[in-house]
C-alpha positions in Angstrom: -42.6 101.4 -133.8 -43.9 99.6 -130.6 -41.5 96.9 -129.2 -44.3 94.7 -128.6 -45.9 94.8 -131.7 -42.0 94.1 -133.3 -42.2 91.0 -131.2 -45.2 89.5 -132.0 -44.6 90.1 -135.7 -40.9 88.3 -135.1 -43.0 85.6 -133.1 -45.4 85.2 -136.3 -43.0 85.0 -139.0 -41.1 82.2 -137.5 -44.5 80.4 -136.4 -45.1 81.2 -140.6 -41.8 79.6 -141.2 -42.2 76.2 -139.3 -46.1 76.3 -140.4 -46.6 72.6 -142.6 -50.3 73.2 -142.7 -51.2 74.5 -146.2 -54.5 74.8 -145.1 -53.8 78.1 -142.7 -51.0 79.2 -145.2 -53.5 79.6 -147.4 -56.2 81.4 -145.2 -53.3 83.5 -144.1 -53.0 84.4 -148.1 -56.9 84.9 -148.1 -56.6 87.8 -145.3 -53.7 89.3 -147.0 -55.9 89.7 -150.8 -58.7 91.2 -148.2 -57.1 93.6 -146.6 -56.1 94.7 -150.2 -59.7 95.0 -151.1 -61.0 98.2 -151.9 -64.1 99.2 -149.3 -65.6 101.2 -152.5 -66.0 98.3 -153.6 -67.9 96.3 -151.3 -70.2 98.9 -149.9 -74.1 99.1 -151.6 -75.5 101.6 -153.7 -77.2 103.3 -151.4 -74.5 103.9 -149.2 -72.4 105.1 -151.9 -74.9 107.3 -152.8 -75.7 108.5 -149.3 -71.8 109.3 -148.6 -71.5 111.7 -151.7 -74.5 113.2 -150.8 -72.7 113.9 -147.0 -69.9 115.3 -149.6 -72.5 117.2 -151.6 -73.7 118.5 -148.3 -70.7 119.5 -146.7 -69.0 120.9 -149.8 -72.3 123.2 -149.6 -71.9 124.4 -146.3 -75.1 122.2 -144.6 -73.1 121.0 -142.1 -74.2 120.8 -138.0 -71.6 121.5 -135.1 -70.3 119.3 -133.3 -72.2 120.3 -130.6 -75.4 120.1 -132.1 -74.8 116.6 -133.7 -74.5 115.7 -129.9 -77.8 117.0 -128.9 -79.6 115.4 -131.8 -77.5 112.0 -131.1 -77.2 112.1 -127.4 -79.6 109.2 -126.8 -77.7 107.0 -128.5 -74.4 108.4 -127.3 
């Protein structure tokens, strides 16, 4: 693992560790349970529906090259 990210998770646990302020102890807990959080789960029906149709699709064999994805996406590349 990188040094540096080693270090500034040492340098965070033992800011945690002197931390009195319940208040950011408790949004630190809040951005824990999200990062849990299922993206199923928060994304609409419709893109749901649009990604297992991409499945459907490239299970099927309708798929573009890369290549040609390019050249239909290039102005917005």
């Amino acid at each position: 693992m990188d040094l540096d990210l080693q270090n500034k998770k040492i340098e965070l646990i033992q800011w945690l560790f002197t931390l009195n302020d319940k208040t950011i102890v408790e949004k630190i807990m809040k951005l824990r349970e999200s990062e849990k959080t299922d993206w199923w789960k928060e994304i609409s029906k419709e893109e749901k529906k649009s990604i297992d149709q991409g499945i459907k699709d490239a299970d099927s064999g309708k798929l573009k090259s890369h290549s040609e994805a390019r050249k239909l996406y290039e102005k917005w590349l």
